[in-house]
C-alpha positions in Angstrom: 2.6 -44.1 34.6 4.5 -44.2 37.7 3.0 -46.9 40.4 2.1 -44.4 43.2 3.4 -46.4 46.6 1.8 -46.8 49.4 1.9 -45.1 52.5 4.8 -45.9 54.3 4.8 -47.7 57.8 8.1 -47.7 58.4 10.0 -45.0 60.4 12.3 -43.5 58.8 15.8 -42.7 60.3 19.3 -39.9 59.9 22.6 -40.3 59.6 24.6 -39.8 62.4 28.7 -41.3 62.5 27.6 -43.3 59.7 25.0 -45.3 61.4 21.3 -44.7 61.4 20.0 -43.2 64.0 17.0 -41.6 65.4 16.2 -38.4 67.1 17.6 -38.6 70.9 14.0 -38.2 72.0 12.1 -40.7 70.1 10.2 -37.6 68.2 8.7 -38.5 64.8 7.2 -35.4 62.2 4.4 -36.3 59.0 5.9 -35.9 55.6 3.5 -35.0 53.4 2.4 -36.1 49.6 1.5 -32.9 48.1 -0.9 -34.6 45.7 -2.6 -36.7 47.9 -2.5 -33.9 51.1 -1.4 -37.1 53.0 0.9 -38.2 55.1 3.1 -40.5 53.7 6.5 -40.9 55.9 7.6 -40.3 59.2 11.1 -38.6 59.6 13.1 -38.1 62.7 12.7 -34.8 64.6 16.0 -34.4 65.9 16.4 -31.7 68.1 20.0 -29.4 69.7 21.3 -33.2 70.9 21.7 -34.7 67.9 23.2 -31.9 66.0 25.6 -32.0 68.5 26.1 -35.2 68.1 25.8 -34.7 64.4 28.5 -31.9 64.3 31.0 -33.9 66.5 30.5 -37.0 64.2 31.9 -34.6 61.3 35.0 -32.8 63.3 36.1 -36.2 64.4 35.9 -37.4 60.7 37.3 -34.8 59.5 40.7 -35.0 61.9 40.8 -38.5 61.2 41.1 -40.7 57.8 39.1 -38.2 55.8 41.6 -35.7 56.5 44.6 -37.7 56.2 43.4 -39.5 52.5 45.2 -38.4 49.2 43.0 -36.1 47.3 43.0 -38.8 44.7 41.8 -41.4 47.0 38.9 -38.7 48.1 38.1 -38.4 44.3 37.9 -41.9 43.5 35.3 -42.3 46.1 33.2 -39.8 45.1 33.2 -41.3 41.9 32.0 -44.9 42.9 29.4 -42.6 45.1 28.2 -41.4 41.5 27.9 -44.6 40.0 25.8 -46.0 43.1 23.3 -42.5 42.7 22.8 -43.1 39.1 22.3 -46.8 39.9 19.2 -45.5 42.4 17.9 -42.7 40.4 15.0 -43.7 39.3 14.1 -44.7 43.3 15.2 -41.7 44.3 13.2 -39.8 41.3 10.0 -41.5 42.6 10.6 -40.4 46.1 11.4 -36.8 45.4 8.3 -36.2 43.6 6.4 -38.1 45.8 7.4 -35.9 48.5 8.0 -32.6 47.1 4.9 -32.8 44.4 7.6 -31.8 41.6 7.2 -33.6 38.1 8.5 -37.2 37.7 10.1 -36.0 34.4 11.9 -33.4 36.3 13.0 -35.9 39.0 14.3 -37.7 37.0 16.7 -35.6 34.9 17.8 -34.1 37.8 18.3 -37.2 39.7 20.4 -39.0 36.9 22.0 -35.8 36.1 23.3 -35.3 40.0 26.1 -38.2 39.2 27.8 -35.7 37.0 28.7 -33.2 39.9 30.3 -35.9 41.6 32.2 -36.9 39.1 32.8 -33.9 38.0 34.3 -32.6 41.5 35.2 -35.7 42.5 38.1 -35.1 39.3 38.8 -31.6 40.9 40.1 -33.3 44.4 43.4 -34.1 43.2 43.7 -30.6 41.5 43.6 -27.8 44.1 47.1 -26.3 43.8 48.8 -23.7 45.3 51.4 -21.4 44.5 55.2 -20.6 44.5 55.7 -16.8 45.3 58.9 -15.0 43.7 59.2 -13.5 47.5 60.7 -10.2 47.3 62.9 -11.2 50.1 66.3 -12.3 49.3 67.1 -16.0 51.1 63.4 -16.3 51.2 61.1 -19.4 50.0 57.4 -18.8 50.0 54.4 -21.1 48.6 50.8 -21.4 49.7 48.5 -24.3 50.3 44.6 -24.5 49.7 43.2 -26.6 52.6 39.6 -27.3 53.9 37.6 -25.5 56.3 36.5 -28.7 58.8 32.9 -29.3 59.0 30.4 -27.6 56.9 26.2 -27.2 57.4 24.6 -27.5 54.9 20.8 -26.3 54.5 18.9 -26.8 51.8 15.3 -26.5 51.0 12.3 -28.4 49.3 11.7 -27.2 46.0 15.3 -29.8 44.9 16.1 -31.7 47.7 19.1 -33.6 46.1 20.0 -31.6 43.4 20.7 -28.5 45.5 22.1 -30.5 48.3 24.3 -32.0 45.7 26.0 -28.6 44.6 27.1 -28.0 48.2 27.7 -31.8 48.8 30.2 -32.3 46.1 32.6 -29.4 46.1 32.9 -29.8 50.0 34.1 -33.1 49.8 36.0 -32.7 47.0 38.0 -30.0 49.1 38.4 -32.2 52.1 35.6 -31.3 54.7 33.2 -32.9 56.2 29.1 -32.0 56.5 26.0 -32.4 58.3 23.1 -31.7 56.3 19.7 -30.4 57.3 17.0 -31.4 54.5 13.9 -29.5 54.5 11.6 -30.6 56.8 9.1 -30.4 54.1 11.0 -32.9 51.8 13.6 -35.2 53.7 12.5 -38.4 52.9 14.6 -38.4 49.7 17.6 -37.0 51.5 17.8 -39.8 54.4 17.8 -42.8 51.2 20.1 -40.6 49.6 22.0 -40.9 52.9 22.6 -44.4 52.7 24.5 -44.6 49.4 27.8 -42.7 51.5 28.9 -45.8 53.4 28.2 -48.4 50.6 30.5 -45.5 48.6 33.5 -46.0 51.1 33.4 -42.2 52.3 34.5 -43.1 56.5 31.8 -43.0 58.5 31.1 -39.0 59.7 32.0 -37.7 57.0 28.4 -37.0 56.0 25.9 -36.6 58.6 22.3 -36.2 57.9 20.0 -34.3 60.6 16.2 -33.7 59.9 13.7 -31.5 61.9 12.1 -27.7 62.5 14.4 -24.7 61.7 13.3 -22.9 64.5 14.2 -25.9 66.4 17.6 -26.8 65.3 18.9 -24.3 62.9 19.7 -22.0 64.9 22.4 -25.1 66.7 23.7 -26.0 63.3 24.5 -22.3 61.8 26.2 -21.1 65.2 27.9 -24.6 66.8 31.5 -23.3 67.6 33.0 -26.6 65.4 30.8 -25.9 62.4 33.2 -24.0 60.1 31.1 -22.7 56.9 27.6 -22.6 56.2 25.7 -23.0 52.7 22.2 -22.2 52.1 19.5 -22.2 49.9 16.6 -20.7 50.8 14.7 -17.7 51.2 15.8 -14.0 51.4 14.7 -13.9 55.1 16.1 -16.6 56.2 18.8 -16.3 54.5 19.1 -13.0 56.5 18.8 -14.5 59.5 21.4 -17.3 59.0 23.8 -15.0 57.9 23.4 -12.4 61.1 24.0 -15.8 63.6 26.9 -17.2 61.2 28.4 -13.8 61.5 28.4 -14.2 65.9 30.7 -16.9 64.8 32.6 -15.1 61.6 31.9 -18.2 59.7 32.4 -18.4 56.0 28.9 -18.6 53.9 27.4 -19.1 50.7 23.9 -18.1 50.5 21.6 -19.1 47.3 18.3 -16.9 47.8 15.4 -15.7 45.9 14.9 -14.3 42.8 12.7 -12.3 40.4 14.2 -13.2 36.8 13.1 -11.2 34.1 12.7 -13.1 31.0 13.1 -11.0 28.1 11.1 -11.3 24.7 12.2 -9.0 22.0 10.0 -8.0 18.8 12.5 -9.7 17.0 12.8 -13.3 18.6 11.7 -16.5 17.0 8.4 -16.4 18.8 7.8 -20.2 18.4 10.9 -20.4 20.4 10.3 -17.8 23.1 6.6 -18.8 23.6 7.5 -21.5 25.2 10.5 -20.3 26.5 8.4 -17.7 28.5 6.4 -21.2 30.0 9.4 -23.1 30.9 10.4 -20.6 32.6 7.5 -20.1 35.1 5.4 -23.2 34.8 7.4 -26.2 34.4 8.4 -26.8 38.2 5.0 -24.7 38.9 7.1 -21.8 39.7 8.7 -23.6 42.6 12.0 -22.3 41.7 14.7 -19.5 42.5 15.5 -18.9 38.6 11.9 -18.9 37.8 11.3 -16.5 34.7 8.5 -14.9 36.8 8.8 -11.9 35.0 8.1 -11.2 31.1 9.2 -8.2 29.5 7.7 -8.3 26.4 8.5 -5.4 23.7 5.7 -3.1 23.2 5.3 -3.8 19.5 4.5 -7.7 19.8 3.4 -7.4 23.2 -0.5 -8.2 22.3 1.0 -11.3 20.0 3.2 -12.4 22.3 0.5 -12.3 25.3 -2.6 -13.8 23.2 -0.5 -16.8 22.3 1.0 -17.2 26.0 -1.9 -17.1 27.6 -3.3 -20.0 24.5 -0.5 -21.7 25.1 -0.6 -21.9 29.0 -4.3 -22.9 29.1 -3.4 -26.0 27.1 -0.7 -27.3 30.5 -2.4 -30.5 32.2 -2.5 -30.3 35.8 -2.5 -33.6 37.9 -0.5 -36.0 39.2 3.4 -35.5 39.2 3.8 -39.0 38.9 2.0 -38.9 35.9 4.7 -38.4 32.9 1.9 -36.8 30.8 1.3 -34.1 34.1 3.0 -30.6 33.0 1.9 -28.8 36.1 1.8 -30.4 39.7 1.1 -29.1 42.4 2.3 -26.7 45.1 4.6 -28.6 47.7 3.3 -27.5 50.9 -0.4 -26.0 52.1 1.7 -22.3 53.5 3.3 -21.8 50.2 0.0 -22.6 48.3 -1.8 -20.1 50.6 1.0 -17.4 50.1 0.5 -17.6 46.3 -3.0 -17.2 46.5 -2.6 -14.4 48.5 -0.5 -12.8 45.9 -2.9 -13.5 43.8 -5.2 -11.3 45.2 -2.8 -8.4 46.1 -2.3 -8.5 42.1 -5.9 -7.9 41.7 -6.0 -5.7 44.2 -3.0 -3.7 42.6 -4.8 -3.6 39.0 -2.9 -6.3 37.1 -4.8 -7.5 34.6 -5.6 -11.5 35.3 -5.6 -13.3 32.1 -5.4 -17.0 32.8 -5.8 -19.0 35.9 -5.8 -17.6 39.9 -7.6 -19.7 41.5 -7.6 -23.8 43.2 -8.6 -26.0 39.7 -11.8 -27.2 39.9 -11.1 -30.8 38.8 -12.9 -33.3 41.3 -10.0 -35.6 40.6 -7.2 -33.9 41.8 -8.8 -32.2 44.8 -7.0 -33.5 48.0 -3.9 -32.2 45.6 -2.2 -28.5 47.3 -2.7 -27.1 43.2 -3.0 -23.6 42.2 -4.2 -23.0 38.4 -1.3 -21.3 36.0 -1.9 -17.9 36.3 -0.6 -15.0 34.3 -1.3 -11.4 34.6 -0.9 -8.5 32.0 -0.2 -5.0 31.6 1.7 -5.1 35.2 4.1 -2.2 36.4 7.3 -2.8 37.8 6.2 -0.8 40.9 3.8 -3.5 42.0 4.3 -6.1 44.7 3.7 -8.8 42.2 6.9 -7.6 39.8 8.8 -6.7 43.2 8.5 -9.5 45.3 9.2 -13.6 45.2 6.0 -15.4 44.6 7.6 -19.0 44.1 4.5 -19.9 42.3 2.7 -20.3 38.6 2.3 -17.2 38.4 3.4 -15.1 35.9 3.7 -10.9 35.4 4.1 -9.5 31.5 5.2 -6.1 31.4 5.2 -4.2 28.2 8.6 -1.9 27.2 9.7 0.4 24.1 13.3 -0.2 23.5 16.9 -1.7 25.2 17.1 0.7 27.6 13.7 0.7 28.9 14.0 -3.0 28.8 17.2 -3.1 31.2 15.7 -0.7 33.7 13.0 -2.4 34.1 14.7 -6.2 34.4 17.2 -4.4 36.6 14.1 -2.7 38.9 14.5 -5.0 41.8 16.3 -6.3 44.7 17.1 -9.5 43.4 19.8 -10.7 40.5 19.6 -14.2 40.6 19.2 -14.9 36.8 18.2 -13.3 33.6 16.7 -14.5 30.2 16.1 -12.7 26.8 15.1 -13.6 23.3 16.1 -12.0 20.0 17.9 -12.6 16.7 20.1 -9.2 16.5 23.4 -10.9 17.3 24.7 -7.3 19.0 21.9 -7.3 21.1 22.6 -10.9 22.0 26.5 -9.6 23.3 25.6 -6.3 24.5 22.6 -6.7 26.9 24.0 -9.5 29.2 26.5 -7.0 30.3 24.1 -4.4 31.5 21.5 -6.6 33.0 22.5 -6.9 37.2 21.8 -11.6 37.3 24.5 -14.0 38.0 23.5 -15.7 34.8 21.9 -14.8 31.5 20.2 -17.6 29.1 20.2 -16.1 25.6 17.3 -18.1 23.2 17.2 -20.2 26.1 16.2 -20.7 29.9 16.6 -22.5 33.0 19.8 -24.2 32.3 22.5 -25.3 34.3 25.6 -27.3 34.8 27.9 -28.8 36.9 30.9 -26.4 34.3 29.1 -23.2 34.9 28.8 -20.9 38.4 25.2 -20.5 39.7 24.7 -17.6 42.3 23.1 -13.9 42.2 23.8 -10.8 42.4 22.2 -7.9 45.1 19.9 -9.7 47.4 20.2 -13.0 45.7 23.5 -13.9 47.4 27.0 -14.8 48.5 29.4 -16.9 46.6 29.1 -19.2 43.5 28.1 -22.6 43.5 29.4 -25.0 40.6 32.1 -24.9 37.9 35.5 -24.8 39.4 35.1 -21.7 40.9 32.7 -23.3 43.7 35.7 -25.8 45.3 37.4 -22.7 46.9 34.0 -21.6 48.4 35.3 -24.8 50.8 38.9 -23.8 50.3 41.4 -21.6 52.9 44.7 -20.3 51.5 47.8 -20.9 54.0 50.9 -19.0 53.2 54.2 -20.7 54.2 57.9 -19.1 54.9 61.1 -20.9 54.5 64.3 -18.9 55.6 66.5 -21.1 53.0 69.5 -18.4 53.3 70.2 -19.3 56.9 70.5 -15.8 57.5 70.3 -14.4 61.6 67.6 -11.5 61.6 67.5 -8.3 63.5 65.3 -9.6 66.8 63.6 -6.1 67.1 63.0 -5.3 63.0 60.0 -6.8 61.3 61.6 -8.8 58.5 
């Protein structure tokens, strides 16, 4: 097991013009161990000064030797950047889960996985072409260019600090721009180590910057400052609302990553041994604390009491306890709000009718008590018409919801605001082609769930998003396309005729 640290003394501090720096005001906030319900850090509470100060960091960065480096050169350092991440991962595991609550085991495959996007766009710098257009004009030579946008926010949240910071990090710099990032103020502690790595990397100092505090306090500075150029978020539908109405004062470019309410889809045909526990990764292996959570099962009618008794077996078997803890399948809720809004949906399922077959309630267990847990909790016989199959719990709790055939199936997965992602398990090989096209999710797992890559796009459909993030497709999400015109024919044109 895991050595569980101390409390920390030291104050911790951002990243401001490559140097570390603290808030303009002195102002320190608690970080909190969701296991312990202690606090463990303090972070910097930065406030309107110092993302100013932030911001013009990143525009002067990005018109000086950022801007002027050969996209090879730009590559090459992200790559070293990789190495130095995958050199710290383990650190940077432990400090993640300490202050987020999430699984060790997770941490870690995410954090020695996040060298890959880096290397991965860090190889895409020196790739971005344009084009050659056969003009239709005669004397007429026309190309395009894809250049950056200039400084980018980006906002992530605290369910994967890195990892999801990562995915706007690394195409963004691998187009040319520069960032200042706003952690979660729920889970920065990993973000401002993380932040260290850039100089000893070689990236010039202000390319990234590294701001922590309140939303309410400073987001509203970041999203609309008149030098920030493009905004990416992950977060919630409502704030994700929000950001995009004050981006749009400033028609700035956005990517939004925002909730989700996945159907995962068990046919009467699937290897249940298979889907069983596809059905639990899905919902309770980062205790729910995730926008592709499976939080929905659609099971088919005919297996429906199989596939539910041995769920709801399987479930009771998760240990709950200490994320640090590699033997710990269930941690606990990362902050005391959320843990308070799942337990109130708890209730409004009840309320509703749902049928409560496992879990609902704070665990018992003397020895994880201080923790912020909430018991696995899945509920049967739910309609799609209720708040709990509607709306985004991000929690372990689970909704099965019987259906007859294909089509009933697709109405119901469809039956929501969201279209983040989309799982479903079954041996009929025309199913396996056919469905994916008719179900409204950015991505569809077949036999499988809760994957993804640094190759392949992540984003939603509906009210899960804008934009892609990963696979090639996500470097022109930081990309503008110039068009240029070269009279090559000498010709004199007519002053008053457009050409």
């Amino acid at each position: 097991m895991t050595t569980r640290p101390p409390l920390a003394t030291e104050k911790l501090s951002m990243l401001i013009g490559g140097r570390p720096a603290a808030a303009q005001s002195g102002d320190f906030f608690e970080s909190f161990d969701p296991f312990t319900g202690k606090a463990w850090a303090l972070v910097p509470r930065a406030g309107v000064a110092d993302v100013d100060a932030a911001v013009q960091a990143a525009a002067a960065a990005f018109r000086g030797e950022w801007r002027t480096m050969t996209p090879s050169a730009r590559g090459q350092i992200m790559t070293r950047f990789a190495d130095l991440v995958a050199e710290e991962a383990e650190n940077l595991a432990v400090l993640e889960s300490r202050d987020n609550g999430k699984l060790i085991n997770e941490m870690r495959m995410q954090c020695k996985y996040i060298p890959q996007w880096f290397r991965f766009f860090g190889g895409l710098a020196d790739k971005i072409e344009g084009r050659v257009i056969p003009i239709d004009k005669p004397g007429v030579f026309n190309y395009t260019r894809r250049e950056p946008l200039g400084v980018v926010a980006a906002i992530t949240p605290w369910n994967s600090p890195l990892m999801l910071a990562t995915w706007k990090l690394a195409p963004a710099l691998a187009a040319g721009n520069t960032i200042v990032w706003k952690p979660s103020e729920f889970s920065s502690v990993s973000a401002l180590f993380f932040g260290r790595l850039f100089e000893k990397a070689g990236f010039p100092k202000g390319v990234v910057n590294i701001v922590t505090g309140f939303g309410h306090e400073i987001g509203d500075r970041l999203v609309t400052h008149p030098d920030v150029a493009k905004v990416a978020f992950t977060g919630g539908d409502a704030t994700g609302r929000r950001v995009y109405q004050a981006a749009a004062g400033g028609l700035k470019k956005v990517t939004l990553e925002l909730g989700g309410k996945s159907a995962n889809i068990v046919f009467a045909d699937a290897k249940m041994e298979a889907a069983i526990p596809g059905l639990v990764s899905g919902i309770f292996a980062a205790t729910g604390q995730t926008c592709i959570a499976g939080s929905r099962a659609l099971v088919q009618r005919s297996v429906y009491d199989q596939v539910t008794e041995k769920l709801v077996a399987f479930a009771r078997t998760a240990k709950i306890g200490d994320p640090l803890d590699p033997e710990t399948q269930v941690g606990p809720i990362t902050t005391l709000p959320q843990r308070a809004k799942v337990l109130d949906y708890i209730s409004i399922a009840n309320g509703e009718g749902a049928a409560q077959l496992l879990g609902g309630k704070i665990p018992e267990d003397t020895s994880i008590a201080d923790g912020w847990f909430v018991e696995p909790t899945i509920f049967g016989n739910v309609k799609s018409s209720m708040r709990i199959a509607q709306e985004e719990v991000f929690g372990p709790v689970l909704s099965i919801i019987p259906f007859d055939d294909e089509d009933e199936a697709v109405a119901i997965a469809n039956d929501t605001i969201y279209g983040l992602a989309a799982g479903m398990w079954t041996q009929n090989l025309g199913r396996a082609m056919r469905l994916p096209e008719r179900l409204e999710a950015g991505m569809v797992w077949v036999n499988m769930y809760r994957a993804t890559s640094p190759l392949s796009p992540f984003g939603g459909y509906k009210q899960s998003g804008i934009g892609r993030e990963n696979g090639q497709t996500a470097i022109y999400e930081y990309l503008q396309e110039k068009s240029i015109w070269i009279d090559a024919g000498n010709s004199i044109p007519a002053p008053f005729v457009q050409r």
